[in-house]
C-alpha positions in Angstrom: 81.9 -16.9 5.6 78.1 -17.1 4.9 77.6 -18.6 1.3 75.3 -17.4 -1.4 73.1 -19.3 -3.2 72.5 -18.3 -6.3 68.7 -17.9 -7.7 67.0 -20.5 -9.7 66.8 -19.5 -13.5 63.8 -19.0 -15.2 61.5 -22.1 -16.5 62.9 -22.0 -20.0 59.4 -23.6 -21.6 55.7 -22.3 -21.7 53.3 -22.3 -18.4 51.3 -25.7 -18.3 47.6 -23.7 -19.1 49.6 -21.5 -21.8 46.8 -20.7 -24.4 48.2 -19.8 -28.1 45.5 -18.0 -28.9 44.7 -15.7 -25.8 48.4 -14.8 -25.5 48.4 -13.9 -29.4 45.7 -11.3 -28.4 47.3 -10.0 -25.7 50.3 -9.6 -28.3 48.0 -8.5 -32.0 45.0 -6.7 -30.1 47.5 -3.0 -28.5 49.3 -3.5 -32.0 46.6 -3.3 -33.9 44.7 -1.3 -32.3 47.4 1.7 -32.3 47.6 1.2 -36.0 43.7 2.3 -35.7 44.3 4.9 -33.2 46.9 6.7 -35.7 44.8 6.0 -38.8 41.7 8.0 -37.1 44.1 10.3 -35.4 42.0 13.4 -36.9 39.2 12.1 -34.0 41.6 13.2 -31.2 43.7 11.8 -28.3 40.1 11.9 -26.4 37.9 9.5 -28.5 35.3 7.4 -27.0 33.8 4.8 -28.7 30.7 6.2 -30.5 29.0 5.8 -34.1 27.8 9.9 -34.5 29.8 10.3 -37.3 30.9 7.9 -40.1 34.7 8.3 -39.0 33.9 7.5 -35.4 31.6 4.5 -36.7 34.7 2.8 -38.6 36.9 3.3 -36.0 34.4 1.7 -33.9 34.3 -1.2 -36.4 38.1 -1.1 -36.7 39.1 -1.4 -33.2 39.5 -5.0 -32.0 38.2 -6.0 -28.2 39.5 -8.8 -25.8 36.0 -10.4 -26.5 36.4 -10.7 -30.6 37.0 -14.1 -31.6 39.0 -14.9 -34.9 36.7 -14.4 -37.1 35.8 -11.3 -35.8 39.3 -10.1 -35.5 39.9 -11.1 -39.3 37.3 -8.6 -40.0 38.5 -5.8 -38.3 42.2 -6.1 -39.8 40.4 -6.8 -43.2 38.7 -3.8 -42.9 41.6 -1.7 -41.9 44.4 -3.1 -43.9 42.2 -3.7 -47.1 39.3 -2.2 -47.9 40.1 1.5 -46.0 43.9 0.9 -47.8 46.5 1.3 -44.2 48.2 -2.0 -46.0 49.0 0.3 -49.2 49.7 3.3 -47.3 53.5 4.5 -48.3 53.7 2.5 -50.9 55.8 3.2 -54.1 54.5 1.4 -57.6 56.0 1.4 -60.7 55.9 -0.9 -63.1 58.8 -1.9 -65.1 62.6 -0.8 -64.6 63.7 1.3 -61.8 66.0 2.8 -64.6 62.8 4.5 -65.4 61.9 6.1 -62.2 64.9 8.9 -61.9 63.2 12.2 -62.0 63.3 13.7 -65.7 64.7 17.3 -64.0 67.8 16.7 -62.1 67.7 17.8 -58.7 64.4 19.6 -58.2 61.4 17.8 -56.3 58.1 17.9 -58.1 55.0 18.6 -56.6 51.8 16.0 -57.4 48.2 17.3 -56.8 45.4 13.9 -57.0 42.3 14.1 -58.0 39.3 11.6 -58.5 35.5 11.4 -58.5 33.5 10.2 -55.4 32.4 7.5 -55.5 29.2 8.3 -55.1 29.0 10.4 -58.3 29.9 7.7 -60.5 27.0 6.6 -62.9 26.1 3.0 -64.0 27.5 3.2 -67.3 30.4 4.1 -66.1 32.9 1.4 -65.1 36.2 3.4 -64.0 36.2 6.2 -61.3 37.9 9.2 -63.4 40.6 10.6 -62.0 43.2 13.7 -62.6 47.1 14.7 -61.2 48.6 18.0 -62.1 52.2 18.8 -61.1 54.6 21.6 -60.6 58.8 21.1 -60.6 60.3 23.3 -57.3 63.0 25.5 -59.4 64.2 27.1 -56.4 64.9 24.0 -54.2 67.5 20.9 -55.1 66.7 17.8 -53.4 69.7 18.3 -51.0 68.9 21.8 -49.9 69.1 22.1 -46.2 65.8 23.6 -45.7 63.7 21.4 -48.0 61.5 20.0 -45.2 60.7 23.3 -43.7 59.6 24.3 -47.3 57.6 21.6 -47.9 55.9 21.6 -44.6 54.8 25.3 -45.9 53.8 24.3 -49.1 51.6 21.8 -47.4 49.7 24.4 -45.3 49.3 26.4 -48.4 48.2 23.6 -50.0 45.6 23.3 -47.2 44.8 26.9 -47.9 44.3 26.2 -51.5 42.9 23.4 -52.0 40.8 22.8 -49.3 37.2 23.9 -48.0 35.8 22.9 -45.1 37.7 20.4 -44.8 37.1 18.7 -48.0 39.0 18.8 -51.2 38.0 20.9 -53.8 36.3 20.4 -56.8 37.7 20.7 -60.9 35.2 19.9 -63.9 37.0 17.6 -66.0 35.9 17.7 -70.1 37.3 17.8 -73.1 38.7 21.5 -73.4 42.6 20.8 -72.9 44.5 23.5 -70.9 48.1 24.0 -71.1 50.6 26.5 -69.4 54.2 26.5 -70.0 56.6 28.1 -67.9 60.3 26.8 -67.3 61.6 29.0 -64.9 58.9 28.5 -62.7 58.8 24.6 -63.0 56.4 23.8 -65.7 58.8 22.5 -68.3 56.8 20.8 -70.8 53.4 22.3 -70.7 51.3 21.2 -67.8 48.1 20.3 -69.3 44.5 20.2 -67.6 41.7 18.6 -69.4 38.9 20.5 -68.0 35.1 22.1 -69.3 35.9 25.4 -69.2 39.2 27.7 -69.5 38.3 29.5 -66.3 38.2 26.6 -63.9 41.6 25.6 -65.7 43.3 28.8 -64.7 41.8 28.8 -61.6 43.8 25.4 -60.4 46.8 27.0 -62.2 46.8 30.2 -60.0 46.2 28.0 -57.0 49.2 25.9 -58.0 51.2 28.8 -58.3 50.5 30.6 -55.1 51.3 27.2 -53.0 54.7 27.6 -54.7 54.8 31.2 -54.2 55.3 31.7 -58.2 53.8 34.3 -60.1 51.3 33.5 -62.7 51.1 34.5 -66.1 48.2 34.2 -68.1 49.9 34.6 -71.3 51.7 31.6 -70.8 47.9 29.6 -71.4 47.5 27.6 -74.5 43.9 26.5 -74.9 43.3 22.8 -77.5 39.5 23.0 -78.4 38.9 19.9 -80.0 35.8 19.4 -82.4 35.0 16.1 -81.5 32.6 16.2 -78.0 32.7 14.4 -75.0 31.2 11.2 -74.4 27.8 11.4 -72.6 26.2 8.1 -71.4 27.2 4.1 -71.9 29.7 3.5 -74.6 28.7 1.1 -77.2 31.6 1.3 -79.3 33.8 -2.2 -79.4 36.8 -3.2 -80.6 38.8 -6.7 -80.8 42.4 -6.9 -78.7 44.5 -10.1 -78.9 41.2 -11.8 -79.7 38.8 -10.5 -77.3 36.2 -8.1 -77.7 37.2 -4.5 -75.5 34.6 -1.4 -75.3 36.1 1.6 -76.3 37.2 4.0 -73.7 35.2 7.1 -72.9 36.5 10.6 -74.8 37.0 13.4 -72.1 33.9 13.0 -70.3 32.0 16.0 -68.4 32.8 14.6 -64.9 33.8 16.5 -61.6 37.1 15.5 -59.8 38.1 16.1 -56.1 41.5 17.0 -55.1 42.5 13.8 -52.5 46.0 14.5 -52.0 49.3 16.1 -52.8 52.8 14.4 -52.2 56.4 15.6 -52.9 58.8 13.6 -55.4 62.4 14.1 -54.5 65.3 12.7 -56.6 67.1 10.2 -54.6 64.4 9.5 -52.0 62.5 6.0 -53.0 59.2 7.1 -51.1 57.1 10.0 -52.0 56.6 12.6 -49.2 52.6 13.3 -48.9 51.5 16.8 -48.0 48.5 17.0 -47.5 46.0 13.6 -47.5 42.1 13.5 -47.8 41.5 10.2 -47.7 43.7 9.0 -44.4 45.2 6.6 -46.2 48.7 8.4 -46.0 50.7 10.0 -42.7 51.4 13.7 -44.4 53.4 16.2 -43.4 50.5 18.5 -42.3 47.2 17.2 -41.1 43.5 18.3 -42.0 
C-alpha cells in the first residue's frame, strides 16, 4: 500500500526581507486609491491621469503611486479625507440628545434643499460663508411605504431638473425680505420661510420646490415680512461683551447670493440622511450630476 505524505504547512512567521512599509503600500495604496476613484466617479470608468480640468488635477493629486513615500502619501489622504471632506461624507451631527432628533411629523420624510455662498464670493469683511436650507414634508409617502426609494430616486431627477444648470447649482439672493408659504396638506406645516431680496426669486424657489414634489402651488398661501430695518452692507463694527469677552455683532440679513449644493431626504427611523442630489462630491446620492 503506497503511503502518503502529507504536505508541509505553511511558514507560520513573516519572510526574512519582509518590509513593513512596502507591504503596507501594497495593502493602503488599491484601498485608497478606490476611495479616489468613486469620489471623482463623475470623470468616468476611462480616466487618464491629466490636469485639463480642476477635477482631473485633484484626482491627480489625490491618487497615491507605488513611488510616494510617507510623507507624500500623508498628503494625498489629507487632501482627500480632510480638506475635499470624503472623511465627513454620511455623517449625521446633532448636538445634544437623540431624544431630540425624532422627526416633528410622524411618519412622513422631509425633504432638505442646501445652500451656501462660494467661496470665492465671500468679501473680506466678512468672516462666515452665508448659507440657506429650505424644506418640504412628503404628505403622501410614510417612511415605510413600499415604494419610497423609487419616489425619492424621482424626486432626485427632478431635483436635477430644478435646481440645476449646466451642471451647477442654482443661484437664490439672500436679503432681508422674509418669505413665508404655509400649506399643510402639501407638507409645509409651519410656514416655510425664505429670507431673500426680492418676493419674486422667493416664489420662484417655492414653485421649484413644489414641482419636484409634484404639489401644486398656491400663491395665496405667500406671506411677505418687510422689515424697516436694512441689511447690513460692509464690516460690522458693532461689539458686544459675552461671558467676559468682547463678540462683534452678527451681520442683519445681508444682500448675498447662495448656491444650491445639495438636497437629502430625512426619514423617520433611518439614522442617516439619504442625499439626492450632491454638488459638491462630498456625498454618494441617489442620482448623479
Amino acid at each position: 500500500m503506497t503511503s502518503i505524505t502529507p504536505a508541509e504547512p505553511p511558514d507560520d512567521k513573516l519572510p526574512d526581507n519582509f518590509d513593513p512599509f512596502e507591504h503596507l503600500q501594497k495593502i493602503y495604496i488599491p484601498q485608497h486609491n478606490a476611495l479616489v476613484k468613486r469620489y471623482f466617479s463623475d470623470l468616468g470608468n476611462d480616466w487618464k491621469p491629466n490636469i485639463a480640468s480642476s477635477r482631473s488635477a485633484l484626482r491627480v493629486a489625490c491618487t497615491m503611486t507605488d513611488n510616494d513615500n510617507q510623507l507624500m502619501m500623508n498628503l494625498r489622504h489629507h487632501l482627500l479625507f480632510d480638506l475635499l471632506g470624503y472623511g465627513r461624507k454620511n455623517l449625521a451631527i446633532f448636538y445634544g440628545s437623540r431624544e431630540n432628533q425624532e422627526q416633528p411629523v410622524e411618519g412622513h420624510p422631509k425633504i432638505v434643499f442646501y445652500f451656501s455662498q462660494d467661496s470665492e464670493s465671500l468679501p473680506s469683511e466678512q468672516d462666515y460663508k452665508a448659507d440657506a436650507e429650505y424644506s418640504v414634508r412628503l404628505m403622501q409617502l410614510e417612511n415605510t411605504s413600499s415604494n419610497l426609494r423609487t419616489k425619492l430616486v424621482e424626486i432626485a431627477n427632478e431635483i436635477k431638473v430644478q435646481f440645476l444648470s449646466a451642471g451647477k447649482g442654482i443661484i437664490l439672493t439672500k436679503g432681508n425680505l422674509c418669505v413665508s408659504y404655509k400649506d399643510v396638506k402639501n407638507g409645509f406645516p409651519n410656514g416655510s420661510k425664505i429670507l431673500t431680496n426680492t418676493e419674486a426669486d422667493a416664489i420662484d424657489i417655492y414653485q421649484r420646490i413644489c414641482n419636484v414634489v409634484d404639489v401644486t402651488f398656491n400663491e395665496q398661501k405667500i406671506t411677505v415680512g418687510n422689515p424697516k430695518k436694512l441689511s447690513t452692507t460692509g464690516q460690522v463694527t458693532e461689539t458686544q461683551i459675552i461671558m467676559g469677552k468682547t463678540r462683534k455683532k452678527r451681520a442683519y440679513r445681508r444682500v448675498v447670493n447662495v448656491r444650491f449644493r445639495y438636497a437629502y431626504a430625512l426619514i423617520p427611523g433611518e439614522p442617516q440622511p439619504v442625499f439626492l442630489i450632491d454638488t459638491t462630491y462630498r456625498y454618494t446620492p441617489l442620482v448623479k450630476i
